[in-house]
N, C-alpha and C positions, 0 to 999 in steps of 0.2 A: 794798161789798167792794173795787171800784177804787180809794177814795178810802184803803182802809187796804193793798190793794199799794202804790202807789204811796208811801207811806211807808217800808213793810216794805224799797223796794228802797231810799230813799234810805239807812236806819238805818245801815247797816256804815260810813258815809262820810260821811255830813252828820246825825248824831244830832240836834241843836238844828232842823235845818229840818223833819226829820217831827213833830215838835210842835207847832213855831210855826205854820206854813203852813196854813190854814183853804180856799185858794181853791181853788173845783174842776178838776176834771180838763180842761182840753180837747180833747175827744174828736176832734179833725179834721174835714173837711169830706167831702164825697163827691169824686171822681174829676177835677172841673170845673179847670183852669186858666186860667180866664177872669179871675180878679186878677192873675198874676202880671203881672210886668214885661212888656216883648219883649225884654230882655235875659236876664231869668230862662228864658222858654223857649225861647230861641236856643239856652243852654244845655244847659236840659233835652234838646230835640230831638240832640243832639251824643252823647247819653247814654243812648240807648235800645237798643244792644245787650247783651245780656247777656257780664258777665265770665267770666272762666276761672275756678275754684279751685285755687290752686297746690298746696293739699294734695291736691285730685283729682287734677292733673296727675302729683304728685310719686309718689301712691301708684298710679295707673295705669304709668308708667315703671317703678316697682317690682315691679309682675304681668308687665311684657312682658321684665324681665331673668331675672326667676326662671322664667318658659315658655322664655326660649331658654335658656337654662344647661340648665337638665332635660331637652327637647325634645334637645339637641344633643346631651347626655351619653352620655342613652338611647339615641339611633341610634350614638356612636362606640363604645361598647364591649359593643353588645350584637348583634341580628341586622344593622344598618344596613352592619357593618363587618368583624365579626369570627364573627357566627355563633352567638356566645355570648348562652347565655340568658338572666335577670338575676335572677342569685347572690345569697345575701348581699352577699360584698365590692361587688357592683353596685348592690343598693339602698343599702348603705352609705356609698358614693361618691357617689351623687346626694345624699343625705341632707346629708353633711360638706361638699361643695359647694355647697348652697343655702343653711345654715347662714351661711357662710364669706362667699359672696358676696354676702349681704345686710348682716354687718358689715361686710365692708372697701369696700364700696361705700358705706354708710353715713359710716362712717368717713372717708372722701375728699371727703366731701359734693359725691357726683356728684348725689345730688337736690334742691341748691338750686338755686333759679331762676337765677343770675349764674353759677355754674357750668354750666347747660345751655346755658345760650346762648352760650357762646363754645366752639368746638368745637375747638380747642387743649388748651384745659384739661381740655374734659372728655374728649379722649380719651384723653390724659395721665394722667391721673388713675383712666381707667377701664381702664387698660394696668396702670398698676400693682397695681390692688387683684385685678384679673383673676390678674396672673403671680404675688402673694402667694398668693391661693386655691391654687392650683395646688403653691405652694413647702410651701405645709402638707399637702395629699395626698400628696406625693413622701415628704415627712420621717414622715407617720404611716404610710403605705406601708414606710418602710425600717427605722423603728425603733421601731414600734409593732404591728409582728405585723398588720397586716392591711391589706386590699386587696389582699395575696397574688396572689389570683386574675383581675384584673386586669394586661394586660401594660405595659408602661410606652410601647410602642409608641401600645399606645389614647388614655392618659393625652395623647400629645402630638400625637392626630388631634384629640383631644377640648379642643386646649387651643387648636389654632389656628384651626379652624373655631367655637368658641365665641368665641373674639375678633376676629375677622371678624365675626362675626354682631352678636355687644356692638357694635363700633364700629360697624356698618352703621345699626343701630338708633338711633345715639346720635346719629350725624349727621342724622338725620333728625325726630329730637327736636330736636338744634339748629335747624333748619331752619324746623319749625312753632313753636317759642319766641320764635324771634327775628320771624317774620310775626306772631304774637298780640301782641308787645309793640307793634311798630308800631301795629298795629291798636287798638291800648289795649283787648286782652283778660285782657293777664296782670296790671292793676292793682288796688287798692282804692280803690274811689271815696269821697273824703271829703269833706265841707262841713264848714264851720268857725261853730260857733257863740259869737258876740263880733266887736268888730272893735278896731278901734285898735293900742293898740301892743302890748299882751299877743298879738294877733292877731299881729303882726308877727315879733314876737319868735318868735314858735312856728313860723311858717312860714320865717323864717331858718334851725333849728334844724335842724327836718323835711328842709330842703333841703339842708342840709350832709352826712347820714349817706350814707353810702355803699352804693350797691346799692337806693335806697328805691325802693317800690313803692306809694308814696301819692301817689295824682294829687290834688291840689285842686282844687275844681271853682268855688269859690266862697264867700261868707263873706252870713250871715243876721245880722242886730242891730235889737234896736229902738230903738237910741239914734240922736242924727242931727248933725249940725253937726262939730266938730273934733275930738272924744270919735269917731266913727266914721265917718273919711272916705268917698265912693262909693269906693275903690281903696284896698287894704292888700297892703303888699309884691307889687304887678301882680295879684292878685286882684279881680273888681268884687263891692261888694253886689251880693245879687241881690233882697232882700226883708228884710224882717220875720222873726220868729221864728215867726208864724202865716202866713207866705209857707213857710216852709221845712216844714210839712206837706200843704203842697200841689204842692210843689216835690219832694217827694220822692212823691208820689202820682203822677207822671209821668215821673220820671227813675229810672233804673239806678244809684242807689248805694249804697255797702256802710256806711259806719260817716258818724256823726256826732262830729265833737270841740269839746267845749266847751272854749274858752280862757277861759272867767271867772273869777276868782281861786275858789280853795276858800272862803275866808272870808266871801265874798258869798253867807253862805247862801240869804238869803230867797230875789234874783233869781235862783241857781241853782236851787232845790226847783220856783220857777214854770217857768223855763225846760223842765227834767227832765220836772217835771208834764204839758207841752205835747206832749212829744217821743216818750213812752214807748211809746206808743200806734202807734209806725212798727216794721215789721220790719226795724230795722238796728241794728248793733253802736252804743252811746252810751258814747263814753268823753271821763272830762272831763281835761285836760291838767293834768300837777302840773310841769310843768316850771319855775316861780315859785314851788313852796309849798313850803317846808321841811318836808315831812311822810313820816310814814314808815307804810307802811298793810299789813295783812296781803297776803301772798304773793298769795293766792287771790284779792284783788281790784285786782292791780295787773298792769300790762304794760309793755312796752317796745318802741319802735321807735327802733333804734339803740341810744340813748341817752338816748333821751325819753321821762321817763316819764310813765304815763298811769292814773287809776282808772278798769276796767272796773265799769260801770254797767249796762248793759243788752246781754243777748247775743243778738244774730239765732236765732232759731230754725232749727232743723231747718238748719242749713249744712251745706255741703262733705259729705262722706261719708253724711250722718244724710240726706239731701236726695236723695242716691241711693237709699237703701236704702228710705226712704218711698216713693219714685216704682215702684222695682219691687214692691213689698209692692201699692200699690193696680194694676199691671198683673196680677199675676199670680192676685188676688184676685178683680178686677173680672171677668178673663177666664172663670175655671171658674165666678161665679155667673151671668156672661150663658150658659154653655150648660148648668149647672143650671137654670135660674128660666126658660129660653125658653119651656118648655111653660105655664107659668103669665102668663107675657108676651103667648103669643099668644091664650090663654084671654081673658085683660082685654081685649086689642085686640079680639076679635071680640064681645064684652059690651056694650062702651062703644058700636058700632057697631050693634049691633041696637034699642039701647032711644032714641037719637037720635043725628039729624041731624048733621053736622061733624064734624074731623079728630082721629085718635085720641090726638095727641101734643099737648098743649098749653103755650109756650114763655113762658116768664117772665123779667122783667128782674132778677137779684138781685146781691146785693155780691159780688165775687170774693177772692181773694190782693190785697191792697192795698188794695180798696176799689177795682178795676175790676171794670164792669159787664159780667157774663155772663149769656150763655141758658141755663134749666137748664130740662132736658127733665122731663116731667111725665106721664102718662095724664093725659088729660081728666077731672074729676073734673064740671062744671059742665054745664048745656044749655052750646053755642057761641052763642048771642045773648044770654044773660047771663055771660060770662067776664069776666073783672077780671083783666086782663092786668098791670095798672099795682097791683095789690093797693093799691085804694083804700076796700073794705069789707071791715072781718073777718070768715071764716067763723064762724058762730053755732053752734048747736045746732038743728037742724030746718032750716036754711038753706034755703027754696024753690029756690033757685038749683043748687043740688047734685042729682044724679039718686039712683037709686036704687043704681046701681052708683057709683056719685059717692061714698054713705056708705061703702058697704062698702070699697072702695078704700082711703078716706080709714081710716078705724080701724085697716085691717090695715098701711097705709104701703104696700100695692102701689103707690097713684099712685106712688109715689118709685122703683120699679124701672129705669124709663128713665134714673135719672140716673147708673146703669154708664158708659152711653156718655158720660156728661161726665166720666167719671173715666177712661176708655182715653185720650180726648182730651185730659187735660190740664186741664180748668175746674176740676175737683173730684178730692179724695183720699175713701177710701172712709170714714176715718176724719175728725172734723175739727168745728170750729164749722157747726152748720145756715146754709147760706147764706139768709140774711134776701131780703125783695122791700124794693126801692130805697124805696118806699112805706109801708113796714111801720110802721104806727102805733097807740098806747095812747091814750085818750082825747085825742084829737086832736092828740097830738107825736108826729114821728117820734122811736122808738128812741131815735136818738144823742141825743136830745134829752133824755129820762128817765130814762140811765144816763153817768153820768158817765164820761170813758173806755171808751165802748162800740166803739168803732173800732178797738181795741187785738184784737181776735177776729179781726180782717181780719187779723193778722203771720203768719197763715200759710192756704194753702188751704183752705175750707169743705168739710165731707165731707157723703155721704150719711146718715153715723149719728153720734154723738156724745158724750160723756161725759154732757152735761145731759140727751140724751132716753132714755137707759136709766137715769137718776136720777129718772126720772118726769115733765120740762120738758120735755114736746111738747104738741100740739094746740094749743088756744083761746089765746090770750094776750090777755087783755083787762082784765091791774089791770098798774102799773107791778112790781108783786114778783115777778111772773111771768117779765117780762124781764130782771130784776135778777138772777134768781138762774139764767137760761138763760146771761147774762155770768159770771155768780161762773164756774159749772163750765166754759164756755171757757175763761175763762184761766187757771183751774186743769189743765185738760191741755194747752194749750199751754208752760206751765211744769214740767210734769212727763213732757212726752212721752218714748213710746219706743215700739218695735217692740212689743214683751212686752204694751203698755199698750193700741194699737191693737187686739194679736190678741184680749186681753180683753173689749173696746168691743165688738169683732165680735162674739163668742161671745154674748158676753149680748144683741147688740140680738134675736134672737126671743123672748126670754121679755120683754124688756119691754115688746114690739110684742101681746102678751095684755093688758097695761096700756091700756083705750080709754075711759077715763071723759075725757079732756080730747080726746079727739080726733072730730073732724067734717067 
C-alpha cells in the first residue's frame, strides 16, 4: 500500500517517475543521532524550540480585536455608560461593527506578520480602518434609518476608548512579535534538498524577497566533490539525503525544499520516496523549470515558485483543535471510566504480586520514544518491558485478569493520562513497542515506509483497530494492513473523523478473536 501512495502522491507532478521507479520506500531509522555529523547536530541542538504559527498568531490577534471592539461597545452604550439596555439598534451596532472591523482591518493587513511588528505602521493603519468603521455607523446612522436609538454621544465614548484599547493591544502584539522573531519563533524552518548551483540560485532568490520568513538551516545531498560543495551560498552540508531523516528526527523544522531540477525524475521519485515518511511540508522548487502546474498544487514565496508535494498534517489551527478534542475527551472519560479503573487496580493487585501500572518503551510523534502507561496485564517477574516476545494465545505469562484485560482493551485505559500529558492523542496510529517484531524483523523492517504513522501522534484508538487490526500480529499482512489504515486516516483526518473512530471503538472492542 506504501509503495502505491507513494506513487499516487508523486502522479499530479512527476507521472513518468510513479512508473518507472521500482525502489522501495525507505522507511527512516528510529530516533538515534549517532550518524549525523557534529556539525549536523550543532545544528539540530540550535533547533529545538518549537516555532510560532503565524496563522495561529494572526488568527488569535483576530479573536482579541473582535472581544475588545464588542466588550468595549457593550459597556459604552449600554449599562457601562448610559443605562441603556441593549436594543435592537444596540445589538445592531455590535453586529455592523464586528462585521466592519474585521474587513477593514483585513483590508489594511494589520494581520501580517511585517506589519505587526513595526508599530508605526500598524497603529497607523489600525487608526484608520478603526475611524472608517466608525465613519460607516455615523453614515448608516444618519441615512439609513437606524441606530436611531443609540446617541451619537455614545457612538464617540465608544470610538475613543475602543481605540485606546485597539492601539494598547497592538503595541503589545508589537512587542511580543518583535521578541519571537529575535528568538527565531516566528519563522519556517527549511533544509534544502540539492546542493550546487541550482541550490545557490534558489537561495539567492529566497533571500532577495522581501519580508521572507524562511530561515535555512542547511543543505542534504548525496553528491560530493565540485557538483556539491561542503558550503552553498554560506550554507554548510550537513549530511546525506538518509542524514536528513535523521536530521529532522531531532531538529524543529517545518518544510523540506527540493532544489533538483523537475526533469530529473528518477533522482527525485527516490529522493521524495526517502522523505515522505517525515511530518513536514515537501515542496520541490520550480524556480528553473518552465512549467506551468495546476493552482491546487503550486505556491509561492515571493516570487518563488514551488510544487507542494507533501502537507504537514494536522498544522496551525487543525493542531489546536486536535489538542483540545483529546483534552476535553480524555478528561470526562478518566471521570467516567475511574470506577472501572479502580476495579482493575484493586484485581490486578489481589491475584499477584507487583505494581499495578506497567510502563513500556514505544514510538511517539516522530518516532520519539515515549512511556505509555498500561494496567499490568503480565506476572511482574515475567514482563517484557522491551516487547521482545509476542503475546500468544494462552500465553503463560499473562494472568487471569491479564486475559480479561487484554480482550476488553481495559489494560489500555491508563493511557488517558498520556493523552492529558501530551504523549498520545485519543484518536491516532496505535503507538507500536520500539521492539515490535513479525518473524524476526522489526516492523519498519516488513513494511516499507512504516515510519510514515509516526507524522502525527499515536492514539489510544484507531482507524485499523475498529477495522478489526488489533491483538496478535504474527504474519507480516497483519502489520501491512495496521499501516494501509494509518495512513489512510492520517490523510484523511478531521475532527468529524476522530469523533467517529471514538464512537465505534466499544462495539469493535466485542470483536476479541485476535486479542490476548
Amino acid at each position: 500500500m506504501t509503495q502505491n501512495h507513494s506513487a499516487q502522491l508523486l502522479k499530479d507532478v512527476l507521472p513518468a517517475a510513479a512508473s518507472e521507479d521500482k525502489s522501495q520506500i525507505a522507511g527512516g531509522g528510529g530516533s538515534q543521532a549517532g550518524g549525523l555529523s557534529p556539525r549536523a547536530l550543532e545544528v539540530a541542538a540550535s533547533l529545538q524550540k518549537s516555532v510560532i504559527s503565524p496563522a495561529v498568531l494572526s488568527g488569535l490577534v483576530r479573536l482579541t480585536d473582535i472581544a475588545i471592539v464588542a466588550t468595549i461597545g457593550l459597556v459604552s452604550v449600554t449599562g457601562g455608560f448610559s443605562g441603556q439596555t441593549a436594543t435592537t439598534d444596540v445589538l445592531a451596532a455590535l453586529g455592523i461593527a464586528l462585521l466592519l472591523t474585521a474587513t477593514f482591518l483585513q483590508a489594511a493587513d494589520c494581520y501580517q506578520l511585517p506589519v505587526m511588528r513595526n508599530i508605526i505602521s500598524q497603529g497607523a493603519r489600525t487608526t484608520i480602518a478603526w475611524t472608517l468603521v466608525f465613519a460607516a455607523l455615523l453614515m448608516i446612522k444618519t441615512f439609513g434609518g437606524l441606530l436611531d436609538g443609540i446617541a451619537d454621544a455614545h457612538f464617540s465614548i465608544w470610538f475613543g476608548f475602543g481605540l485606546a484599547t485597539l492601539l494598547t493591544a497592538r503595541f503589545a502584539v508589537s512587542l511580543f512579535v518583535r521578541k519571537w522573531t529575535k528568538d527565531g519563533r516566528l519563522e519556517r524552518r527549511a533544509v534544502i534538498v540539492g546542493g550546487g548551483q541550482a541550490a545557490a540560485d534558489f537561495i539567492h532568490e529566497v533571500e532577495s524577497q522581501p519580508n521572507n520568513d524562511i530561515r535555512i538551516c542547511g543543505l542534504f545531498d548525496d553528491r560530493k566533490g565540485s557538483r556539491s560543495p561542503e558550503v552553498v551560498a554560506g550554507y554548510p552540508k550537513l549530511g546525506t539525503v538518509n542524514d536528513l531523516v535523521e536530521f529532522a528526527r531531532v531538529a524543529r523544522i517545518d518544510m523540506l525544499i527540493v532544489t533538483i531540477p523537475l526533469r530529473a525524475e528518477k533522482r527525485l521519485a527516490d529522493f521524495l520516496k526517502t522523505l515522505w515518511v517525515l511530518p513536514v511540508d515537501i515542496r520541490l522548487s520550480a524556480h528553473t523549470d518552465k512549467l506551468r502546474f495546476r493552482d491546487r498544487a503550486s505556491s509561492f514565496i515571493g516570487t518563488v515558485p514551488f510544487v507542494d508535494v507533501v502537507h504537514k498534517p494536522m498544522a496551525d489551527w487543525d493542531s489546536i483543535a486536535k489538542r483540545a478534542f483529546d483534552l476535553v475527551f480524555a478528561c470526562l472519560m478518566i471521570v467516567l471510566l475511574a470506577p472501572v479503573m479502580v476495579a482493575t487496580a484493586v484485581a490486578i493487585r489481589m491475584e499477584s504480586k507487583g505494581p499495578v501500572l506497567f510502563r513500556q518503551k514505544r514510538y511517539g510523534f516522530n518516532n520519539e520514544v515515549i512511556d505509555v502507561l498500561k494496567f499490568r496485564s503480565m506476572y511482574h517477574e515475567m514482563a517484557d518491558p522491551l516487547a521482545k516476545k509476542v503475546v500468544t494465545k494462552n500465553d503463560p505469562r499473562v494472568t487471569r485478569v491479564g486475559r480479561f484485560i487484554r480482550r476488553t482493551s481495559i489494560d489500555e485505559l491508563p493511557q488517558l493520562f498520556n493523552v492529558v500529558r501530551g504523549d498520545l492523542s485519543l484518536v491516532g496510529p496505535r503507538p507500536h513497542a520500539v521492539n515490535a517484531h513479525t518473524d524476526e524483523k522489526l516492523w519498519d523492517e516488513v513494511v516499507d515506509g512504516y515510519f510514515a504513522r509516526h507524522k502525527v501522534k499515536p492514539g489510544v484508538t484507531g482507524w485499523a483497530q475498529i477495522n478489526g487490526w488489533r491483538g496478535e500480529v504474527d504474519t507480516p499482512e497483519k502489520i501491512e494492513k495496521r499501516v494501509e489504515y494509518d495512513v489512510y486516516y492520517i490523510e484523511n483526518w478531521s475532527i468529524l473523523f476522530d469523533l467517529r473512530i471514538l464512537f465505534q471503538t466499544p462495539f469493535a472492542l466485542l470483536k476479541t478473536e485476535n486479542a490476548y
